[in-house]
C-alpha positions in Angstrom: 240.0 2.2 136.5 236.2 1.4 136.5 233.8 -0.6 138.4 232.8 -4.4 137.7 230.1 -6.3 139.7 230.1 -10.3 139.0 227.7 -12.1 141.1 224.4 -14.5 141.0 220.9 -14.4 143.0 217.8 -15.6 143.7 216.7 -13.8 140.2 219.4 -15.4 138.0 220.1 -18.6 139.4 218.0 -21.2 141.3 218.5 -21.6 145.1 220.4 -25.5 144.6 223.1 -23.7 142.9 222.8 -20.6 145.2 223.1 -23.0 148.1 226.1 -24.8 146.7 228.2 -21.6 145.6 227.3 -20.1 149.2 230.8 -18.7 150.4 232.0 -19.2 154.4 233.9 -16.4 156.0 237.1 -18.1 155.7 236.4 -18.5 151.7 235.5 -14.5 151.2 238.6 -13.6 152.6 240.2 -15.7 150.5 238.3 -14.8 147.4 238.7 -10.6 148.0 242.8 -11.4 149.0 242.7 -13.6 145.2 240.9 -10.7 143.7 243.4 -7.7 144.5 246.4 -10.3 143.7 244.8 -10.9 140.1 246.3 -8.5 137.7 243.0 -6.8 136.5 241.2 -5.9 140.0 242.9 -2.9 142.5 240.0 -2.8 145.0 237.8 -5.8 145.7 234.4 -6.3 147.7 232.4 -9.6 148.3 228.7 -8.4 149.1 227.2 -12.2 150.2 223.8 -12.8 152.0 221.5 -15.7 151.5 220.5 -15.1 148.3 223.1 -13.1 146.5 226.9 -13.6 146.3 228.5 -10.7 144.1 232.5 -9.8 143.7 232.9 -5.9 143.5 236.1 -5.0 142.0 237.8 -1.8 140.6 239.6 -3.1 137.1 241.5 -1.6 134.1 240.4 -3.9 131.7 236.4 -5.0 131.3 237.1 -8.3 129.5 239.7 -9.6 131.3 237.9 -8.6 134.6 235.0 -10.5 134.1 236.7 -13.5 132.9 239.3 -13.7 136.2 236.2 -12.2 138.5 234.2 -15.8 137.1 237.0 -18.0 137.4 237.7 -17.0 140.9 233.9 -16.6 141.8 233.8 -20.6 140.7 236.9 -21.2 142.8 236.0 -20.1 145.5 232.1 -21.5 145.5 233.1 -24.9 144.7 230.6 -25.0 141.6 232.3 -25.3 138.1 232.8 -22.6 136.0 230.9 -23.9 132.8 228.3 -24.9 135.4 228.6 -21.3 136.9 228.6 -18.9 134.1 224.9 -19.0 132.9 223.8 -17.9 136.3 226.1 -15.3 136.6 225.3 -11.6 135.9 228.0 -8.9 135.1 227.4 -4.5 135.6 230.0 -2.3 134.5 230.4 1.5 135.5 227.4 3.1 135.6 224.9 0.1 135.5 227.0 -1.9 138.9 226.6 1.6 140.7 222.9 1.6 139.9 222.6 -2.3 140.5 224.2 -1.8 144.6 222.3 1.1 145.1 218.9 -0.8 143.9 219.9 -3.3 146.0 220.8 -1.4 149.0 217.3 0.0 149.0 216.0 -3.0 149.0 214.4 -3.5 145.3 216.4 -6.5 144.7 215.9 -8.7 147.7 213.5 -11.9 147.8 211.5 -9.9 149.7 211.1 -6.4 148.2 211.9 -3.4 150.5 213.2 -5.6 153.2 215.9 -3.4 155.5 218.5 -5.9 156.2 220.1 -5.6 153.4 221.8 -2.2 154.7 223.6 -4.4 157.2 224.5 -6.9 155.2 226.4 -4.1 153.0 227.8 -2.5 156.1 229.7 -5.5 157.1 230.7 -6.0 153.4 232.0 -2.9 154.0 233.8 -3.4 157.4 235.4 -6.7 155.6 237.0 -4.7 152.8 238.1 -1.9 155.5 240.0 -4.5 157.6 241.3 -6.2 154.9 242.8 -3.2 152.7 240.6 -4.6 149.4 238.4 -2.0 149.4 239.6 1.7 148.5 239.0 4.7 147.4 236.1 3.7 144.3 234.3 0.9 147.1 234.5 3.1 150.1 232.8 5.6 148.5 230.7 3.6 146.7 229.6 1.3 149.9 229.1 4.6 151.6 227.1 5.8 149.2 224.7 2.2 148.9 223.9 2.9 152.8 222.9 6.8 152.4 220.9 5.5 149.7 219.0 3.1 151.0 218.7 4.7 154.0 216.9 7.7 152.1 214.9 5.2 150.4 213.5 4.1 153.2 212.3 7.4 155.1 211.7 9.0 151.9 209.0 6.4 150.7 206.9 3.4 152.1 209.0 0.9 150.7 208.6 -0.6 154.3 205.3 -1.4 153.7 206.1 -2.8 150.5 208.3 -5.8 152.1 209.3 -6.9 155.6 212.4 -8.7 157.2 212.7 -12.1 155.4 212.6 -13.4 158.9 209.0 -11.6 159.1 208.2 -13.4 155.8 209.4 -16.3 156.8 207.2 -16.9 159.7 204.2 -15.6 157.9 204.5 -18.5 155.4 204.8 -20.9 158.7 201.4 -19.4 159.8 200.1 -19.9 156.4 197.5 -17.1 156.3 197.0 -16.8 160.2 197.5 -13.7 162.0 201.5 -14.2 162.9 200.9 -12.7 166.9 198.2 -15.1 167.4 200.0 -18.3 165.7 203.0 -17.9 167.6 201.4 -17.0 171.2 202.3 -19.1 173.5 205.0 -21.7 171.7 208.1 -22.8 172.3 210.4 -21.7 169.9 213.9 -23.3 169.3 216.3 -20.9 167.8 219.5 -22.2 166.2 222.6 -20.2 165.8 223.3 -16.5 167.5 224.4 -14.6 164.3 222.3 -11.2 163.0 219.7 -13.7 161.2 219.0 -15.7 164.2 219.2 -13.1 166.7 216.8 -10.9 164.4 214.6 -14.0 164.6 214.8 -14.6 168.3 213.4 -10.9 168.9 210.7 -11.1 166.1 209.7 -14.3 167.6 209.5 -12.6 171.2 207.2 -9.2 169.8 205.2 -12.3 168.3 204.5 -13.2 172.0 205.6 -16.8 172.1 206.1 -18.7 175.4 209.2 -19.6 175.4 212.3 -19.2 173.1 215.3 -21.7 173.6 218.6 -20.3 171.3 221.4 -23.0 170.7 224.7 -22.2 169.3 228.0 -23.9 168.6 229.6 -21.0 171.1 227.7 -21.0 174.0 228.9 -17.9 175.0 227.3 -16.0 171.7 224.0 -17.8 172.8 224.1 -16.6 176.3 225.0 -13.2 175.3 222.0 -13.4 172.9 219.6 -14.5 175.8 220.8 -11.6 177.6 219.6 -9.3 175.6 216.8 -10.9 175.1 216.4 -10.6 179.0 217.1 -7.2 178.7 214.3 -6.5 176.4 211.6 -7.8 178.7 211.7 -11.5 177.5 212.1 -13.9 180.5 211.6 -17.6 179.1 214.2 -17.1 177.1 217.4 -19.9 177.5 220.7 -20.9 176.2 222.1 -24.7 175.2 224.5 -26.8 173.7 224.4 -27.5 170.3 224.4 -31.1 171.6 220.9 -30.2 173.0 219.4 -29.3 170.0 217.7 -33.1 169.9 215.9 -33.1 173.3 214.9 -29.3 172.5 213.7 -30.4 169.4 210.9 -32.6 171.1 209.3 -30.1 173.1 210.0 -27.2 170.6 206.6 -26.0 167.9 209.1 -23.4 166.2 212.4 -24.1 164.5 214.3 -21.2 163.5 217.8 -22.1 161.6 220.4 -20.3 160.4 223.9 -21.2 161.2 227.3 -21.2 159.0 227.3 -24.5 158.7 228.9 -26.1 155.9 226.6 -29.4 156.2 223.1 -30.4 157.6 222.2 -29.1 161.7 218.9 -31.3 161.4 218.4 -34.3 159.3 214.8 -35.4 158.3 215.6 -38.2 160.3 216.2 -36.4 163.4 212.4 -34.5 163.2 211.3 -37.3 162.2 212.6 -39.2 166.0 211.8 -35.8 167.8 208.1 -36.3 166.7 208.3 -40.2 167.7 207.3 -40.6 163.9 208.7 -43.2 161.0 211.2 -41.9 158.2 211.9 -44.3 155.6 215.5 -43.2 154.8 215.7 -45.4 152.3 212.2 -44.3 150.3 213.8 -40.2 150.6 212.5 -39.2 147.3 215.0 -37.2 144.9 215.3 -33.5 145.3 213.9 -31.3 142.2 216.7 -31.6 139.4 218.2 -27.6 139.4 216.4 -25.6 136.6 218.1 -26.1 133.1 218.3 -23.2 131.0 214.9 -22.7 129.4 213.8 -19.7 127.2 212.7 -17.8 130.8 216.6 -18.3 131.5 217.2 -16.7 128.3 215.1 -13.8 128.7 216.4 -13.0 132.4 220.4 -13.1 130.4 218.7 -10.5 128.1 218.1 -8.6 130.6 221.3 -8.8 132.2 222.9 -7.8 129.0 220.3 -4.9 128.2 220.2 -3.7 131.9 215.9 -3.9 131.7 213.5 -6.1 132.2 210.0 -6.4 133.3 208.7 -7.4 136.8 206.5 -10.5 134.8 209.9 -11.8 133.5 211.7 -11.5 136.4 209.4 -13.2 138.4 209.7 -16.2 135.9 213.4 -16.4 136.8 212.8 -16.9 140.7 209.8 -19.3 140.0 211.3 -22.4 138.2 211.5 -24.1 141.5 208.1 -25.7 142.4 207.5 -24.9 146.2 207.7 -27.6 148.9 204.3 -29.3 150.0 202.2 -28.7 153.0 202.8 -31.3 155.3 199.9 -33.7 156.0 197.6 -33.6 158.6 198.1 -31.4 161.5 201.0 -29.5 162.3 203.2 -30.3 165.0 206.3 -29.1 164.1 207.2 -25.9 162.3 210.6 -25.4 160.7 212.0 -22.1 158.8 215.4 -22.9 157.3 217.0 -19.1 156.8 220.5 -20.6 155.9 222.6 -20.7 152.8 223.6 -23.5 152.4 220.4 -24.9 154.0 220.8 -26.4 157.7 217.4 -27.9 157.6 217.4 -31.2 155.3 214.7 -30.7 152.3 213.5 -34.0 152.9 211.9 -32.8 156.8 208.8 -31.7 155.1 207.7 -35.6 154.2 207.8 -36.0 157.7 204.3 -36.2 159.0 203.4 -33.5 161.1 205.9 -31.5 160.2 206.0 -27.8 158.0 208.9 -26.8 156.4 209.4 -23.5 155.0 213.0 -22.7 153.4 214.9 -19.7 151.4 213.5 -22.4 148.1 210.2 -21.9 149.3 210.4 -18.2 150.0 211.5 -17.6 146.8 208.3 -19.2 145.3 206.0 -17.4 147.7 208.1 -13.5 147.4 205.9 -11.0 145.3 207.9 -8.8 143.6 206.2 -5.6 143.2 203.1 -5.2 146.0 203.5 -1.4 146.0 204.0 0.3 142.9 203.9 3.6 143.8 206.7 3.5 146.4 209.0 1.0 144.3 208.8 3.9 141.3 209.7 6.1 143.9 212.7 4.8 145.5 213.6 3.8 141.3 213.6 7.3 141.2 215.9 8.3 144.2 218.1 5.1 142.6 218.4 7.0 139.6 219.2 10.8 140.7 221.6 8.9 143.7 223.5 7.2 140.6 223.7 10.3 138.2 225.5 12.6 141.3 227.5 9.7 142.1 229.2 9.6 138.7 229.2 13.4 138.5 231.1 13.1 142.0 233.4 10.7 141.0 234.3 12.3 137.8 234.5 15.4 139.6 237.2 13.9 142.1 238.9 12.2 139.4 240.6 15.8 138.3 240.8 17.2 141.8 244.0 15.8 142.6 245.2 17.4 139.2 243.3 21.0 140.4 245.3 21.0 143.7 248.7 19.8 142.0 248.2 22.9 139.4 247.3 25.2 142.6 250.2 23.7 144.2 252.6 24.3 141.2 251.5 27.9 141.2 252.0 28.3 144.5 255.5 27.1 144.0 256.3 29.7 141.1 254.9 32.6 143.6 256.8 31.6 146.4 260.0 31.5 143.8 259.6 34.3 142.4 259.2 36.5 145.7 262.8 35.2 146.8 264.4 36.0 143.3 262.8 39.5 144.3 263.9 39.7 147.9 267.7 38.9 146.2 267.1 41.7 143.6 265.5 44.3 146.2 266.9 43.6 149.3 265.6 46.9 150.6 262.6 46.2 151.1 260.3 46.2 154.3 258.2 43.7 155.6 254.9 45.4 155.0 256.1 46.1 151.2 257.1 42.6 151.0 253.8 41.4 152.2 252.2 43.6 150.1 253.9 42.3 146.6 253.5 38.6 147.7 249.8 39.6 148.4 249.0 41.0 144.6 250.8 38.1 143.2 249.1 35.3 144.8 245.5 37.7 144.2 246.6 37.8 140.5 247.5 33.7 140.2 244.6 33.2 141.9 241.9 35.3 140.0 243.9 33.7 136.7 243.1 30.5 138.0 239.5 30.5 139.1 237.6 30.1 136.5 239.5 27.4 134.5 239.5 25.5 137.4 235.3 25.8 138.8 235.1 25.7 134.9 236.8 22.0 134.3 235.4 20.3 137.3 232.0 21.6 135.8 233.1 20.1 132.6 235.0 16.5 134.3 231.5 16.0 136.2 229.5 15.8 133.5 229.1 12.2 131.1 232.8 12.0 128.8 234.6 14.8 131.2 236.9 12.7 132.1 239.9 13.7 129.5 240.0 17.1 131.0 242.5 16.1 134.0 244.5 14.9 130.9 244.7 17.9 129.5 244.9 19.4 132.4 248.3 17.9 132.8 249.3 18.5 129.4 248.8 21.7 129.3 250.4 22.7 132.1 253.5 20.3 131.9 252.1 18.7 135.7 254.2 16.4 136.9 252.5 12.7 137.1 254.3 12.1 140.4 252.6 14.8 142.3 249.4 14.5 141.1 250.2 10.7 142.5 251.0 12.0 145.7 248.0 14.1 146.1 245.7 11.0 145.1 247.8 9.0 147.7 247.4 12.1 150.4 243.8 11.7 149.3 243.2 8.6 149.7 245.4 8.0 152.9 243.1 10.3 154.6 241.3 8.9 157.7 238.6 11.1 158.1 237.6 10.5 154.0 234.9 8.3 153.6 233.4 8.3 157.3 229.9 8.9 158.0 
C-alpha cells in the first residue's frame, strides 16, 4: 500500500473555483466514507481549510487511485470533473509525505508561516480517528505533520515570516496603518463562533477595539464565545441572533465573517441599506471570469509533475486574480470575508463607503517568501523529518515479520523442552531451567544480528523486499504476521502523543 495526496489550493487553482469545490462537514464525511468503500483506497483523510481541500488516501494501485480520488473529489465539491482536473495536484509516496509536512509547517499557506494550519490538521485528524478512515499509514503520518510543524516553529523564525491569516487580514483592512491604532476604539461585528471567528474576536480584542458584538446561528456557541472573551479581560463584548446581524451592521466599523454557510450572510445590498446608501442591483457589474489555463497554468502543472518550482512561478499561479478596488471616498465600513465559500457578496466593495477585503484579495496581497533564511531552514527540517519518516515506515513494515520469526522460535524452544521433559523425565527444576535457559540464549544470539541487520537494511530506500524474504526464508506463516500487524495496529496507546 502507498500514500496518494489529491487536492487543489490557492497555488493551483483560483479562489472562484476554490470557493465552489469548498466541502461542508456533512460532504467530508461523505467523501472519506466514499473513499474507504472505493476499491483502491484502505485509509482515507480529507485535510480542508479555506484555501486547500486535499484527499489523503493509502492505495494499492497509483493510477487507479488518482483517477477514483478525482472523480470523487468532483463529486463531492459539486464542480465537474473536466472542469476540476487542471487544478488539481497529485503526490505519491515520498513527495505527499514531504507535501503535508511542508504544509504543516506552514510553507504552503496564503500566508507563509502562519500556525493555524497545525489545527486545521489536528481536526483532520480527529475526523479520520472518529470515523475509522484513517489508520495505521495516516495516523502516523498526521502525527508526524504536527511534530513537524511544531519543530518548525520553535526551531526557526518562521513566525516572523507570516502571521495568522486573520492577522493578515486585518492588516490589509488598515491598509498600511498601524493595526492597534486602526482598530482602537471600534465596534467590531463578528459573525460566526467557529476557530476562525473566535481567533478573530480575540485578535480583534488585543487590537483594543471598543466593542465586539459576535452573532451566530447557535446562540449558545456565541455566548459561550463571549464568555471567554469575558474571561480574558474583554468586557464590551455581546452575543445576538443571527436575525440581528442587520441592525448590528449599522452601528458596526468592523465586519469579520466566516461561517459554514453554503450561500451569502451579507448581500451588497444589505451594506449597502446599513450605510443608508444606493445599490443599483441591477447595474452589479460581472465578477472576474475564473482564470483559464494560460502558459503560468502550465508552468505551476510542471511543477506539480516535477515536484519543483520556483517561488517567482508560483507566485504567478496565486496572482491571476486582479485584487478588488479600494472603495471610494472615506471608509465607513470595513468587511474581511474569511469564508470558503465567501459569506460576504463580492459586489459589497462598489458600495460607497465600504472596504472589502476577502480570501481573493488576500491571495493577491500574500508574499510568499519574506524571510529566506528561516523558510530554507524549516525546508531543511521538512527534508530530514521526511527521510526518517520513510526510514520509519520501512522499518515497521518488517517488524511484524521480526516478531512473527521471534515468535516462531519461541514456539520451537518451548517444543522442544517438552519433547525433552518426555525423554528425561528425571530431571529437576533447576536443571530444567537451566537447559530452557541455554536454548533460548542460543536462538537468541542466532537471531540477533539478522534481525538489527534487516531492519537496518528494510529502513533504508528499496528495503522493502526484505520482510519478503524474510518470510520466504523461513517458511512464516502470512496469517500470523497478519495478526501481529492487526495486534499492531489495534493498539491504543500507538500513535498518541
Amino acid at each position: 500500500m502507498s500514500l496518494l495526496v489529491v487536492g487543489l489550493s490557492h497555488r493551483s487553482a483560483p479562489v472562484s473555483v476554490l470557493e465552489r469545490a469548498a466541502l461542508a462537514a456533512d460532504a467530508r464525511t461523505k467523501l472519506l466514507q466514499d473513499t474507504l468503500a472505493a476499491e483502491p483506497a484502505t485509509e482515507a483523510a480529507v485535510l480542508a481549510t479555506c484555501n486547500r481541500i486535499e484527499l489523503y488516501a493509502d492505495v494499492d494501485k497509483f493510477h487507479a487511485g488518482v483517477a477514483e480520488l478525482s472523480t470523487l473529489l468532483a463529486r463531492h465539491s459539486g464542480v465537474g470533473l473536466d472542469e476540476l482536473t487542471p487544478y488539481l495536484y497529485v503526490h505519491y509516496e515520498d513527495r505527499a509525505v514531504h507535501h503535508l509536512f511542508s504544509v504543516a509547517c506552514g510553507l504552503d499557506s496564503m500566508v507563509v508561516g502562519e500556525g493555524q494550519i497545525l489545527g486545521q490538521i489536528k481536526d483532520a485528524l480527529a475526523v479520520g480517528q472518529e470515523l475509522h478512515t484513517a489508520g495505521r499509514l495516516l495516523n502516523d503520518l498526521f502525527q508526524q505533520a504536527l511534530r513537524v510543524g511544531k519543530r518548525a516553529h520553535s526551531e526557526t523564525g518562521i513566525d516572523r515570516a507570516g502571521q495568522s491569516l486573520v492577522t493578515f487580514g486585518l492588516e490589509q483592512l488598515a491598509d498600511g496603518a498601524d493595526v492597534d491604532a486602526w482598530a482602537a476604539g471600534k465596534r467590531a461585528l463578528v459573525i460566526g463562533a467557529g476557530s476562525m471567528s473566535s481567533l478573530a474576536a480575540a485578535t480583534l480584542a488585543r487590537a483594543g477595539v471598543g466593542e465586539i458584538v459576535v452573532a451566530n446561528r447557535t446562540r449558545a456557541r456565541a455566548d459561550r464565545l463571549v464568555e471567554i472573551l469575558g474571561q480574558a479581560g474583554v468586557p464590551a463584548a455581546r452575543a445576538v441572533e443571527m436575525t440581528g446581524v442587520a441592525d448590528e451592521l449599522t452601528r458596526a466599523d468592523v465586519v469579520v465573517s466566516c461561517t459554514g454557510a453554503t450561500g451569502l450572510v451579507l448581500t451588497a445590498e444589505a451594506v449597502a441599506a446599513a450605510l443608508g446608501v444606493d445599490f443599483d442591483s441591477a447595474a452589479r457589474a460581472p465578477e472576474a471570469p475564473a482564470a483559464t489555463l494560460s502558459d503560468e497554468l502550465d508552468q505551476h502543472a510542471a511543477w506539480v509533475e516535477n515536484g519543483s518550482a520556483t517561488s517567482a512561478a508560483q507566485d504567478r499561479a496565486v496572482r491571476r486574480v486582479p485584487a478588488r478596488p479600494a472603495a471610494t471616498g472615506p471608509v465607513r465600513l470595513h468587511l474581511l470575508d474569511l469564508a470558503m465559500p465567501r459569506d460576504i457578496d463580492g459586489a459589497a466593495h462598489r458600495v460607497a463607503g465600504v472596504r472589502l477585503v476577502d480570501i481573493e484579495s488576500l491571495a493577491e496581497a500574500s508574499a510568499d517568501a519574506p524571510m529566506a533564511a528561516d523558510v530554507d531552514q524549516v525546508r531543511t527540517i521538512v527534508a530530514d523529518e521526511v527521510a526518517a519518516f520513510g526510514a520509519a515506515q520501512r522499518a515497521a513494515h518488517i517488524t511484524p515479520t521480526v516478531v512473527a520469526l521471534r515468535t516462531m522460535a519461541a514456539d520451537v524452544v518451548a517444543g522442544e523442552i517438552a519433547r525433552l521433559d518426555g525423554r528425561l523425565p528425571d530431571l529437576d527444576e533447576k536443571q530444567r531451567a537451566e537447559i530452557t535457559q541455554t536454548v533460548r540464549r542460543v536462538v537468541d544470539k542466532l537471531l540477533h544480528a539478522p534481525t538489527v541487520r534487516v531492519k537496518q537494511l528494510a529502513s533504508e530506500p528499496g528495503g522493502a523486499g526484505y520482510a519478503d524474504a524474510l518470510r520466504e526464508l523461513f517458511d512464516l506463516d502470512p496469517q500470523t504476521v497478519a495478526a501481529v500487524s492487526r495486534a499492531d495496529l489495534n493498539d491504543p496507546n500507538r500513535g498518541r502523543s
